[in-house]
FIMAR-682402 format. One record per atom (N, C-alpha, C): x, y, z. Coordinates in pm, whole numbers, padded with zeros to 5 digits, always signed. Layout:
N
XYZ/...
END
This chain:
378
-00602-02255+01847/-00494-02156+01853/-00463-02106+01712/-00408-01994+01731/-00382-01920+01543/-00244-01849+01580/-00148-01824+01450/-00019-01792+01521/-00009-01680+01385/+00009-01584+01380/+00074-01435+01318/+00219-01445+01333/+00247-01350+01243/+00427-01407+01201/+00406-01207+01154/+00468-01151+01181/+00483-00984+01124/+00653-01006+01073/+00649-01009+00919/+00772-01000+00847/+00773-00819+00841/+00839-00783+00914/+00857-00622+00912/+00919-00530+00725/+00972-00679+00677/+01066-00597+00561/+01002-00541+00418/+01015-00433+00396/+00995-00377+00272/+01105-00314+00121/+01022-00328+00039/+01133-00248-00037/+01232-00122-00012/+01029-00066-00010/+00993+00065+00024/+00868+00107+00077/+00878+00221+00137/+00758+00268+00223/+00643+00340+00140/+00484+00250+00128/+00439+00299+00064/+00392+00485+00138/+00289+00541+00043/+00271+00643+00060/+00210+00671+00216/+00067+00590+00201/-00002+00557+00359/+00042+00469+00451/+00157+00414+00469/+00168+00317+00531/+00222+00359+00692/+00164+00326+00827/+00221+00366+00934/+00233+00223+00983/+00278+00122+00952/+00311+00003+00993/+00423-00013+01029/+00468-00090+01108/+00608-00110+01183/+00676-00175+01073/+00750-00138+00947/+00823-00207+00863/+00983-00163+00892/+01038-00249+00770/+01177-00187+00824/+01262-00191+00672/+01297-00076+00569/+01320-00047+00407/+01466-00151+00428/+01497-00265+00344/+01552-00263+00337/+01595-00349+00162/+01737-00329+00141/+01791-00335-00018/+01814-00515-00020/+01881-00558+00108/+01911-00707+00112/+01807-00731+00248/+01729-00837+00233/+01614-00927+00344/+01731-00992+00434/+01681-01003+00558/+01809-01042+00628/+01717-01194+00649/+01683-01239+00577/+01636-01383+00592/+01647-01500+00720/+01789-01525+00698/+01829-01601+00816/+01841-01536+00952/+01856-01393+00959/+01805-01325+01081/+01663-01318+01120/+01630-01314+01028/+01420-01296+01107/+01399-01403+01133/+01453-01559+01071/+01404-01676+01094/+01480-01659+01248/+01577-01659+01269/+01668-01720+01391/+01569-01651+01525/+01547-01512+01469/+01446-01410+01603/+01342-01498+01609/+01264-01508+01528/+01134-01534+01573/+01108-01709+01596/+01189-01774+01567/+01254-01935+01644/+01266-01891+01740/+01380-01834+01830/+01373-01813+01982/+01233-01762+02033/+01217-01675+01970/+01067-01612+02055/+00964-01708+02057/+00950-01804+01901/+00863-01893+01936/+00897-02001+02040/+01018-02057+02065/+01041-02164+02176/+01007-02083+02356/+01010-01942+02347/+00950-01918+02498/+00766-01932+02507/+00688-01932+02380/+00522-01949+02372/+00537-02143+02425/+00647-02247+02414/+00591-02380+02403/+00544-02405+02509/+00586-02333+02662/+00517-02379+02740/+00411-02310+02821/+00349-02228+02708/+00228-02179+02813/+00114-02229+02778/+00039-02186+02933/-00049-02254+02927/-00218-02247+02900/-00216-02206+02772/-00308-02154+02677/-00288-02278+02586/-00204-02367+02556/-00168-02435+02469/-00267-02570+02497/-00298-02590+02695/-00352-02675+02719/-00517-02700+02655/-00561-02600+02693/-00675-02547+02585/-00696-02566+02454/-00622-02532+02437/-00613-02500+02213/-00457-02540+02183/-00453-02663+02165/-00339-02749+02127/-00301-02773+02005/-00447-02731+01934/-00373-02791+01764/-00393-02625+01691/-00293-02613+01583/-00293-02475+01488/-00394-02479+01372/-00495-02379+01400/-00603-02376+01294/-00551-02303+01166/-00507-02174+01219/-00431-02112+01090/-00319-02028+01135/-00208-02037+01024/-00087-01941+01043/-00081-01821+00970/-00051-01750+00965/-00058-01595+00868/+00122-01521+00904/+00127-01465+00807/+00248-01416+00747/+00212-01330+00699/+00224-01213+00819/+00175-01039+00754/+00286-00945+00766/+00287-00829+00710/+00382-00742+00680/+00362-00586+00707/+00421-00509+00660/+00535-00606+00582/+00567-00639+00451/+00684-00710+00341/+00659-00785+00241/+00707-00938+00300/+00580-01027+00343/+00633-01130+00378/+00698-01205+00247/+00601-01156+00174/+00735-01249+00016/+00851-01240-00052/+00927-01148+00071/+01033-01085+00016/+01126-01211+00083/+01081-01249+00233/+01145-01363+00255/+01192-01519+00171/+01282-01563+00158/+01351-01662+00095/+01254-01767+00157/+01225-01831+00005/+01131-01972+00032/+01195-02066+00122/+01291-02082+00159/+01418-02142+00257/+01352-02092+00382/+01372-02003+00416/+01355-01945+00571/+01171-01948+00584/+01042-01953+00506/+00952-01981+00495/+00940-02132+00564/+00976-02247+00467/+01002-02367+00511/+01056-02413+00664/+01171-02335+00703/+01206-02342+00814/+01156-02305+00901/+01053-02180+00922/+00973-02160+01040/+00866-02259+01036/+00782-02314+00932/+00654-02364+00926/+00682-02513+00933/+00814-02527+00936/+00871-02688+00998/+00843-02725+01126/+00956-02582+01201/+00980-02603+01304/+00834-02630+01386/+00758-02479+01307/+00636-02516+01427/+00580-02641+01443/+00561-02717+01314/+00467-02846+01253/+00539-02933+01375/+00652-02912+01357/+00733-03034+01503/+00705-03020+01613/+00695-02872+01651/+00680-02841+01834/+00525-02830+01823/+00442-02839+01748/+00296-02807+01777/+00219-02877+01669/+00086-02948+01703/+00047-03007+01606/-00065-02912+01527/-00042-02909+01346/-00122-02813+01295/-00238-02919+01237/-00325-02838+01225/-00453-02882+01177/-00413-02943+01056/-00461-03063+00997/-00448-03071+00850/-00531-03000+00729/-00666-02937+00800/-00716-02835+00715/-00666-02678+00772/-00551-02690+00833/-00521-02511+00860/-00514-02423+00698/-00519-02345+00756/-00534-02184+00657/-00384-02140+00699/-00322-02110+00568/-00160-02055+00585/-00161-01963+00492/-00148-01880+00562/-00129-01746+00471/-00007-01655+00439/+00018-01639+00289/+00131-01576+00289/+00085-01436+00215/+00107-01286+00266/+00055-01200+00202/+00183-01194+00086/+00158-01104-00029/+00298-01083-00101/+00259-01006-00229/+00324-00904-00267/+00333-00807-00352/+00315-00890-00495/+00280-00838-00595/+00280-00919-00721/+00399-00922-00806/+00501-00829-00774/+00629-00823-00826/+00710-00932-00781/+00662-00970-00706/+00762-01118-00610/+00688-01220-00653/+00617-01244-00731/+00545-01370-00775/+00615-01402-00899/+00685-01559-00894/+00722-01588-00993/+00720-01689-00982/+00700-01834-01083/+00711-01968-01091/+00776-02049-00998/+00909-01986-00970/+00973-02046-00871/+00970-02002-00692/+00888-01894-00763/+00868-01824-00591/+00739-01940-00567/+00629-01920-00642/+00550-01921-00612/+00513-02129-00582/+00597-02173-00637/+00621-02333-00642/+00682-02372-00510/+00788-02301-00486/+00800-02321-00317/+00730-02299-00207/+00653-02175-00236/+00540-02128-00148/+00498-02253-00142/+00429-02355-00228/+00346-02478-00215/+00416-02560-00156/+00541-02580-00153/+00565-02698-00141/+00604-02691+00042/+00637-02544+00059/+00691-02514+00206/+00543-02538+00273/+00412-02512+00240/+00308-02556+00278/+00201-02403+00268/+00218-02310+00254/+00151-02217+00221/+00038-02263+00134/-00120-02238+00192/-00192-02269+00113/-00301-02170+00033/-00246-02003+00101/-00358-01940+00069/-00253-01773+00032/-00281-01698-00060/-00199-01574-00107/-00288-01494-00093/-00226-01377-00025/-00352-01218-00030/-00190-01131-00075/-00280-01094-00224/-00185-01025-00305/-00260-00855-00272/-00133-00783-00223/-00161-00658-00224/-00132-00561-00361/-00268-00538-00406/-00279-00467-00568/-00312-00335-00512/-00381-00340-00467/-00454-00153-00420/-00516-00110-00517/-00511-00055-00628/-00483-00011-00758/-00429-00081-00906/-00572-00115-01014/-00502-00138-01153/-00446+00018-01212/-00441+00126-01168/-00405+00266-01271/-00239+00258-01220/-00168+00258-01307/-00057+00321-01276/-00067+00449-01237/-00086+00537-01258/-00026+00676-01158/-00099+00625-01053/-00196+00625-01011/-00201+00546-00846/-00086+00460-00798/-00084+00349-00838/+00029+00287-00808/+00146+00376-00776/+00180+00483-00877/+00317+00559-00839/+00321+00635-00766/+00129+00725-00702/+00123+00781-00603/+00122+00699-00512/+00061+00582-00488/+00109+00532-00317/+00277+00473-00337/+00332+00481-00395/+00477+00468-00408/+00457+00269-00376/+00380+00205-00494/+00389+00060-00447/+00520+00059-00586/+00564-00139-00539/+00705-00138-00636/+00662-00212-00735/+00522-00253-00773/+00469-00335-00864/+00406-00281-00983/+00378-00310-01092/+00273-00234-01220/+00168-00309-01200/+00092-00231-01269/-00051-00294-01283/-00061-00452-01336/+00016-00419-01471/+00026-00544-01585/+00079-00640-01490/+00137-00670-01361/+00220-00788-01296/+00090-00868-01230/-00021-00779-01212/-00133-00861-01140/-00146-00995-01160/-00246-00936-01327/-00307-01077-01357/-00172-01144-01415/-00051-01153-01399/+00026-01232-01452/+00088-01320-01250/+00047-01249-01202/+00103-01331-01072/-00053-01394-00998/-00149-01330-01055/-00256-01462-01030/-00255-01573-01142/-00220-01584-01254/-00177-01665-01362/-00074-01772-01286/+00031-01725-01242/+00135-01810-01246/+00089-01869-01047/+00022-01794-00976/-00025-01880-00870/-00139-01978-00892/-00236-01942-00934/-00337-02060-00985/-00256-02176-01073/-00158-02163-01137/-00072-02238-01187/+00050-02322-01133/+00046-02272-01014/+00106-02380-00866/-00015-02424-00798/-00095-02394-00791/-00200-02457-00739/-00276-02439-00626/-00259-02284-00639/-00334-02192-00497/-00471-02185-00584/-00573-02232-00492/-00706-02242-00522/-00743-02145-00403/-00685-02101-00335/-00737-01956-00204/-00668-01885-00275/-00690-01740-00309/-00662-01628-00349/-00726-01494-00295/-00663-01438-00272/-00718-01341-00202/-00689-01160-00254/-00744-01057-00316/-00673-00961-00354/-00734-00860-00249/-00626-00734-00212/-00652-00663-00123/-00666-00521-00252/-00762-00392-00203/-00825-00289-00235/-00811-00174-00164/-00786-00066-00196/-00776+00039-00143/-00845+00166-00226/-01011+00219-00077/-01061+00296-00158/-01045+00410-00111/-01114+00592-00160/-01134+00676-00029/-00992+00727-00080/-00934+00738-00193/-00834+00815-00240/-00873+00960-00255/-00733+01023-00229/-00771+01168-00290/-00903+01225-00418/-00989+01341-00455/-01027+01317-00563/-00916+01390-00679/-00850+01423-00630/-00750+01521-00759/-00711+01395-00819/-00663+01268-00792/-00602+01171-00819/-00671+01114-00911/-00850+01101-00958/-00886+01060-01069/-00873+00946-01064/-00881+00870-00934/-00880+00775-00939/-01008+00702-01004/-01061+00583-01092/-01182+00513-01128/-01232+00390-01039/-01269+00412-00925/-01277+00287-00869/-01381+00180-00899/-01455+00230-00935/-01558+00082-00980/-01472+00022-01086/-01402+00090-01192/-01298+00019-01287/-01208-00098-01207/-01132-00012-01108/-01044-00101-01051/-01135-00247-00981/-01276-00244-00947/-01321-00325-00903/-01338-00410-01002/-01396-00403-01097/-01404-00461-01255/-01323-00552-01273/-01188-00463-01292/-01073-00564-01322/-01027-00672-01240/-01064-00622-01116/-01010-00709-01033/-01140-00871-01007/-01231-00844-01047/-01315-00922-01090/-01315-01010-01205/-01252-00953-01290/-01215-01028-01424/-01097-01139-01379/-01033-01169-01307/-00966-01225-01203/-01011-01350-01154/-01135-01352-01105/-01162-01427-01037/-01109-01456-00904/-01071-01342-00833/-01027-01424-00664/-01160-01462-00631/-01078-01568-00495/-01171-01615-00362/-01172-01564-00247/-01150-01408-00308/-01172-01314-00151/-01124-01171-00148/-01158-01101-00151/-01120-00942-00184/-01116-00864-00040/-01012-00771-00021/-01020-00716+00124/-01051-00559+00029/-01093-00474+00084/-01150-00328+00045/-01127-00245+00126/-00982-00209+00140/-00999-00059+00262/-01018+00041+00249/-01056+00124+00394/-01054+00262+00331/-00964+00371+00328/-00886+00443+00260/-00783+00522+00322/-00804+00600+00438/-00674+00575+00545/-00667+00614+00645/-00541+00737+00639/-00554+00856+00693/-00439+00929+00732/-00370+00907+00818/-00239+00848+00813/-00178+00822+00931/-00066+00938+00967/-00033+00986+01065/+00084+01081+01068/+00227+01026+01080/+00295+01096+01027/+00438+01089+01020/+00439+01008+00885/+00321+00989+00801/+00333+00943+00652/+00381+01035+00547/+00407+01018+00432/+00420+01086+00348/+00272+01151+00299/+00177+01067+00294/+00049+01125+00274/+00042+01219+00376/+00019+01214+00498/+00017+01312+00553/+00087+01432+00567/+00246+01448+00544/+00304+01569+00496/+00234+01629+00343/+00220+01557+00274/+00119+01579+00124/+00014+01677+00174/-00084+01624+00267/-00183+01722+00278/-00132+01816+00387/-00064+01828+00432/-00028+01947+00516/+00041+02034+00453/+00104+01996+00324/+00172+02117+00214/+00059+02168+00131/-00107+02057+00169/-00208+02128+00041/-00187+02034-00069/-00084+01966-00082/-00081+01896-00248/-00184+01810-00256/-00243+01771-00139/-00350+01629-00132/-00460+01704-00064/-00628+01636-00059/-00744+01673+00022/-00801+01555+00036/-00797+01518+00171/-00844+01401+00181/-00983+01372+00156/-01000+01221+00118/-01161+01231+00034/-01301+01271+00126/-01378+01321+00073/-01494+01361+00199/-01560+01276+00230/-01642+01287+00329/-01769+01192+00374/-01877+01094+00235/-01865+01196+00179/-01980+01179+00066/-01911+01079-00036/-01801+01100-00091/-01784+01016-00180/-01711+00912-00107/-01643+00868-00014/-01611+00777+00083/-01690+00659+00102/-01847+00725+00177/-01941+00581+00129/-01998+00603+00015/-01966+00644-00067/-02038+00609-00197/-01989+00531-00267/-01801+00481-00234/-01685+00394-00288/-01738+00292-00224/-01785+00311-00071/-01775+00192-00019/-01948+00093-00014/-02009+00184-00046/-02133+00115-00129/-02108+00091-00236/-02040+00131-00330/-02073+00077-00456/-01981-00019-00454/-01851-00056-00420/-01830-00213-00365/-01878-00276-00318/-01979-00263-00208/-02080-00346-00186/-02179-00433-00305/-02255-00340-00359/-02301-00353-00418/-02261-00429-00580/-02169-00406-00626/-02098-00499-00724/-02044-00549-00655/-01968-00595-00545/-01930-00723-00520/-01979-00866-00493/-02103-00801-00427/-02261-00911-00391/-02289-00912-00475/-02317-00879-00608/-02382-00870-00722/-02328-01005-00781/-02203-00986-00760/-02097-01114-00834/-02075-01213-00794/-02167-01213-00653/-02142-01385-00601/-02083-01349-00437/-02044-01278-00403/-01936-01251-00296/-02036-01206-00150/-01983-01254-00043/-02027-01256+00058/-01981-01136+00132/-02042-01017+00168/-01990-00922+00246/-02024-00933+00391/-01883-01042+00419/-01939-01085+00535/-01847-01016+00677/-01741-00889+00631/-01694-00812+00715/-01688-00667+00704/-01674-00576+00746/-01703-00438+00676/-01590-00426+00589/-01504-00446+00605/-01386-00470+00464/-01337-00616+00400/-01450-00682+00415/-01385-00814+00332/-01515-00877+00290/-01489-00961+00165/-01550-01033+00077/-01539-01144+00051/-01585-01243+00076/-01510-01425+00042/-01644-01481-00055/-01590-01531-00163/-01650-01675-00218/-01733-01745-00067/-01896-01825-00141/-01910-01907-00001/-01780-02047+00014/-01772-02018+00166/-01637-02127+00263/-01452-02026+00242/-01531-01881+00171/-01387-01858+00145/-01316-01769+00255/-01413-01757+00355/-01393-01653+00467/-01260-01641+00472/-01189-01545+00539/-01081-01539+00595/-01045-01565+00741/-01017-01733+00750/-01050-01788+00894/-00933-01755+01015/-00815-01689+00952/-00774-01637+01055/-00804-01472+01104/-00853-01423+00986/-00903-01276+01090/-01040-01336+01167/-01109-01386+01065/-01251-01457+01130/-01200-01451+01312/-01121-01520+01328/-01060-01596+01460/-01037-01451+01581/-00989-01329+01484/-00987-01253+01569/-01146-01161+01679/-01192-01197+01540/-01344-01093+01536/-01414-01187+01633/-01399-01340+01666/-01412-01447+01761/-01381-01469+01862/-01269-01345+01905/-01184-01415+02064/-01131-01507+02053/-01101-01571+01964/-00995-01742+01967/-00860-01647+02022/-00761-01781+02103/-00675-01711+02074/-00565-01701+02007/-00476-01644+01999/-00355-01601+01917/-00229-01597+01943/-00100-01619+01920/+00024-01570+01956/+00058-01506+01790/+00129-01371+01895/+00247-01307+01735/+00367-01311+01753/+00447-01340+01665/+00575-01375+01631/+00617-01188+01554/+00714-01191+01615/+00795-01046+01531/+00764-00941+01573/+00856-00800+01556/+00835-00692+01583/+00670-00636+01545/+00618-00582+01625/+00506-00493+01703/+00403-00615+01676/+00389-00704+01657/+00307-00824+01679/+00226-00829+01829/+00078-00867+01816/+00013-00894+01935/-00026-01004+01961/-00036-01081+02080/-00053-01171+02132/-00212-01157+02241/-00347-01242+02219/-00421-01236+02273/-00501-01359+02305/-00500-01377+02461/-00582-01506+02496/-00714-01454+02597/-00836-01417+02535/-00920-01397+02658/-00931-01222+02635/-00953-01143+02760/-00874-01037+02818/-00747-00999+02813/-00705-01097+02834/-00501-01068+02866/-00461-01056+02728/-00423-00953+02687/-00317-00890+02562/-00196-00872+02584/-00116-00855+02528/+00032-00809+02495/+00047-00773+02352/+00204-00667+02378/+00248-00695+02235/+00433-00664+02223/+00466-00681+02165/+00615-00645+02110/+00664-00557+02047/+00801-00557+02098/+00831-00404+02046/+00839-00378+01898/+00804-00285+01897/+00777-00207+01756/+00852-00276+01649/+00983-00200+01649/+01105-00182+01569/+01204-00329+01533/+01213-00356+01437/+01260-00500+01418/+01443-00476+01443/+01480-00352+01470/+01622-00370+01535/+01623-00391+01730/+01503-00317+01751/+01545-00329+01906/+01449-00466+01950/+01365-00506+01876/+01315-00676+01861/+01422-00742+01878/+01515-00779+01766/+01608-00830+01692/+01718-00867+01851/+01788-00736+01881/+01838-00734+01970/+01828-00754+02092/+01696-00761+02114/+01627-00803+02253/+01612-00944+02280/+01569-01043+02154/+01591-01172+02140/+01696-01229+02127/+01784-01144+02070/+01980-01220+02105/+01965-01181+02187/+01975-01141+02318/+02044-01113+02453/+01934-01237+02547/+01862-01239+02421/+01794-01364+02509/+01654-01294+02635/+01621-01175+02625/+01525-01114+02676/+01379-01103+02646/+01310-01046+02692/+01131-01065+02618/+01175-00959+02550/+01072-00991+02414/+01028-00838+02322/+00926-00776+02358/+00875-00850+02466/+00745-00778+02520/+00759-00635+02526/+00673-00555+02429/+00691-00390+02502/+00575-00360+02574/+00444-00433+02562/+00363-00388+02700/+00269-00527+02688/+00162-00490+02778/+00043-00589+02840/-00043-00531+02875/-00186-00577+02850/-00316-00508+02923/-00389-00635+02948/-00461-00622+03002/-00605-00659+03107/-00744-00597+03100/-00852-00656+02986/-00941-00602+02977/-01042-00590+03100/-01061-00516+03157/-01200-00486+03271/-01292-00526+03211/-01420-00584+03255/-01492-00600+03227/-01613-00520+03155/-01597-00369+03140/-01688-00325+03095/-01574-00261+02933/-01441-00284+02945/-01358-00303+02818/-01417-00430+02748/-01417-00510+02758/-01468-00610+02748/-01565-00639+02668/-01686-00581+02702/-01811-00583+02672/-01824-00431+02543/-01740-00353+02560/-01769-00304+02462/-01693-00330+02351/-01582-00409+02371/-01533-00478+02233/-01576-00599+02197/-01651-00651+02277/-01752-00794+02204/-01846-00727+02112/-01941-00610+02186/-01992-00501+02092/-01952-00493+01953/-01824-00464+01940/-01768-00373+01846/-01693-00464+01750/-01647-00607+01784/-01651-00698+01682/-01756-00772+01636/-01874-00782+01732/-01967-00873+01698/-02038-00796+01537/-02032-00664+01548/-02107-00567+01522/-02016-00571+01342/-01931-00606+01347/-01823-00544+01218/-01838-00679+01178/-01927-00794+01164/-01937-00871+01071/-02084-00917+01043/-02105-00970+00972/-02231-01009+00885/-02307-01089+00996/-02261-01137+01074/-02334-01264+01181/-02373-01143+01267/-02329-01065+01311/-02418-00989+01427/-02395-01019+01580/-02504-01023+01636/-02475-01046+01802/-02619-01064+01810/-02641-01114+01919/-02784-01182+01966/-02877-01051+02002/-02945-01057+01955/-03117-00960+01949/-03103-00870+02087/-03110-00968+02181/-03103-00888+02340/-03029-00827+02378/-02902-00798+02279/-02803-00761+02329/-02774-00543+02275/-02907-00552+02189/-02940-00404+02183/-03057-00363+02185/-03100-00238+02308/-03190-00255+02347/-03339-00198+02246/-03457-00275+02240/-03533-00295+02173/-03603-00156+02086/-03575-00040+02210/-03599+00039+02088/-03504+00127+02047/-03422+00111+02052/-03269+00134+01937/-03295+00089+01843/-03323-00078+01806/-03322-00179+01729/-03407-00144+01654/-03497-00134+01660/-03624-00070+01581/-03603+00055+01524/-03544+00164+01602/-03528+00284+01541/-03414+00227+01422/-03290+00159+01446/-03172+00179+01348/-03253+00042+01214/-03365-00039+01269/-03424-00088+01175/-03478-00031+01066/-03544+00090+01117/-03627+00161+01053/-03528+00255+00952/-03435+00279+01003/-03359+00382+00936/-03263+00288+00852/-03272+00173+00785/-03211+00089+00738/-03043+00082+00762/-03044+00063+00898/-02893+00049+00923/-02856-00079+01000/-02990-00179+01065/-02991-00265+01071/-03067-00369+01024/-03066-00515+01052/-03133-00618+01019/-03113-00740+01057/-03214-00837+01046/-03235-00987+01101/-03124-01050+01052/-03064-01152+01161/-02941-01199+01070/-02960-01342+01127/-02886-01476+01062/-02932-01604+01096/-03091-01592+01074/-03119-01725+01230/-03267-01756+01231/-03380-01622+01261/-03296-01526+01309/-03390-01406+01330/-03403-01392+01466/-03268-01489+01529/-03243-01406+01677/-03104-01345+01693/-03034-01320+01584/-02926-01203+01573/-02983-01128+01502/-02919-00999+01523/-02884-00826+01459/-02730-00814+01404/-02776-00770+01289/-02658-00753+01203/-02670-00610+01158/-02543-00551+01112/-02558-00421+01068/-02561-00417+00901/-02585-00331+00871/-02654-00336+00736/-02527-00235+00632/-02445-00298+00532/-02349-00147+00482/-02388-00063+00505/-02530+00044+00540/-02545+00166+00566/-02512+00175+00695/-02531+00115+00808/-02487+00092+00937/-02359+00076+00956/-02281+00044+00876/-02116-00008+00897/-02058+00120+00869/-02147+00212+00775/-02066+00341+00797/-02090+00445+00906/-02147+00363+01031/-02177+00444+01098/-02139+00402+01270/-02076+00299+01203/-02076+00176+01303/-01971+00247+01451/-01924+00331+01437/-01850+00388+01561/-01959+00459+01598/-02042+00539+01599/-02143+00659+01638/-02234+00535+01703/-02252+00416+01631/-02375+00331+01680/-02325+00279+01774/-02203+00159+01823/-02166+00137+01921/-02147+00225+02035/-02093+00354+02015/-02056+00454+02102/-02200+00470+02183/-02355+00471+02122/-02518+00458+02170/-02505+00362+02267/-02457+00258+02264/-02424+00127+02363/-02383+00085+02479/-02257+00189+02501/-02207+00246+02595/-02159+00337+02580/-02104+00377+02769/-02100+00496+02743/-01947+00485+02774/-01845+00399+02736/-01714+00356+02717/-01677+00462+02579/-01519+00491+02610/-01485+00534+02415/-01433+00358+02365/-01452+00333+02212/-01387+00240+02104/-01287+00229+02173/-01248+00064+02174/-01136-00016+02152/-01039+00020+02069/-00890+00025+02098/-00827-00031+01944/-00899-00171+01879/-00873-00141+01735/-00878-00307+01675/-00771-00321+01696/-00823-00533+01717/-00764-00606+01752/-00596-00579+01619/-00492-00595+01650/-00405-00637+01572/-00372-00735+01452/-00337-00759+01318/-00297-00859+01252/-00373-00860+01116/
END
């Protein structure tokens, strides 16, 4: 079992962000703990638990989950440790801005039991930074991987954001550089997405912004490839990188079918087929759990040929692949030939190849004749 925690609270709203957050000046701390305690005591008795009884990994996504008080941290990851038994090698993840990293933040993180940090940097350039409207400087980076390796997080994780405007001048192999000079044990690399009702997206609808083209898009996202493997790093998801053993074992878990419960506003819950998720908004969450009601805002039921094309479509978005038979032989050969696939393991999986991952919706879509899944949540 793996359990997601969505801390909705932010400073501020970055530029791209369409995530269910919620701006606020004071963290209502002891309120998010109290919500998501009740919500967790209605998961103790189902019966998914009989199955998968012990907690492999917890995650704390956002959100700024580090905006939460090391107090109310401790108190959820108690409670669960009491009502559920956790793995003694679980993966606990706390994501958190680098402006919130400080000696004493970061000393409680350890001691509440957090064993692993994915610091969201995006960007070493300041004017980037001030165009996605993040609340951190560049210079806070390497001073909040300093002072976490210095509590004694040996998992580190930094997150990337490529596929920026080009007016913006952004340098991204630089930013990869630096962030290499670093030394994490795991780099996430996204690509910018337009979401609507963003500020980026009013940007380009006034013209002030052009979103980046095809061409230089994978050319960001090859040439991270390519210096990141260069340096030791395993590109073992289409946006993530781990040290070897440094995987990221709770998304791992998703791309797996294990299953999951989420805690907090728009959080998903998945065992099997059967999904759910919760409502969006962390006020009508909030309020739905005092009255003592579900936050459930919906549920689905994968059909079986849903099903099969999202085993497809995760098997496909990581380095392990899916078994040989499972695309038919002369596809395989053609997308061989055209270097978009390749032998993966003993040489009875197919794996897609970075040139294939940028293509990886057009190729699954060959597969069936279903449209794409959402991704999974978290």
């Amino acid at each position: 079992m793996h359990l997601y925690l969505h801390v909705p609270f932010c400073a501020r709203r970055c530029s791209y962000c369409d995530f269910a957050i919620a701006v606020r000046r004071t963290i209502p701390s002891e309120a998010y703990v109290e919500s998501v305690l009740k919500e967790w005591e209605h998961w103790l008795p189902h019966p998914a638990w009989g199955n998968s009884p012990t907690l492999e990994t917890i995650y704390f996504g956002g959100g700024t989950p580090s905006l939460l008080s090391s107090g109310a941290l401790s108190r959820i990851l108690d409670r669960v440790r009491q009502q559920r038994p956790v793995s003694a090698e679980a993966e606990i993840t706390l994501e958190a801005n680098p402006d919130d990293v400080t000696p004493d933040a970061a000393r409680a993180w350890r001691e509440a039991g957090i064993n692993r940090v994915s610091l969201g940097v995006q960007s070493f350039e300041p004017p980037v930074l001030q165009w996605m409207h993040r609340t951190h400087r560049a210079e806070q980076v390497p001073a909040a991987v300093t002072i976490l390796r210095g509590a004694g997080f040996t998992n580190l994780s930094l997150d990337l954001i490529f596929g920026l405007p080009a007016e913006l001048e952004r340098r991204w192999e630089a930013d990869l550089e630096r962030a290499l000079t670093l030394q994490p044990d795991h780099l996430s690399v996204y690509g910018l997405t337009v979401e609507s009702h963003t500020p980026l997206a009013h940007w380009i609808g006034r013209g002030e912004n052009v979103p980046v083209d095809e061409v230089r898009y994978a050319g960001e996202f090859l040439a991270a490839d390519q210096l990141l493997t260069s340096a030791g790093y395993q590109h073992y998801e289409v946006s993530n990188y781990g040290r070897p053993g440094r995987r990221a074992r709770h998304n791992s878990a998703y791309w797996q079918r294990a299953p999951y419960i989420g805690l907090g506003p728009s959080s998903h819950s998945g065992f099997g087929h059967d999904r759910q998720w919760n409502l969006r908004e962390w006020s009508a969450y909030q309020r739905a759990v005092a009255r003592g009601e579900s936050p459930v805002a919906g549920r689905e039921q994968l059909d079986a040929d849903a099903r099969r094309l999202e085993d497809l479509y995760l098997a496909l978005r990581t380095s392990d692949g899916l078994p040989a038979e499972a695309i038919p032989i002369e596809r395989a050969h053609q997308w061989l030939d055209q270097g978009w696939l390749r032998s993966a393991g003993d040489g009875t999986r197919l794996a897609l190849t970075p040139e294939g991952w940028l293509r990886m919706d057009a190729l699954v879509a060959t597969l069936s004749s279903h449209s794409r899944p959402s991704p999974v949540s978290g």
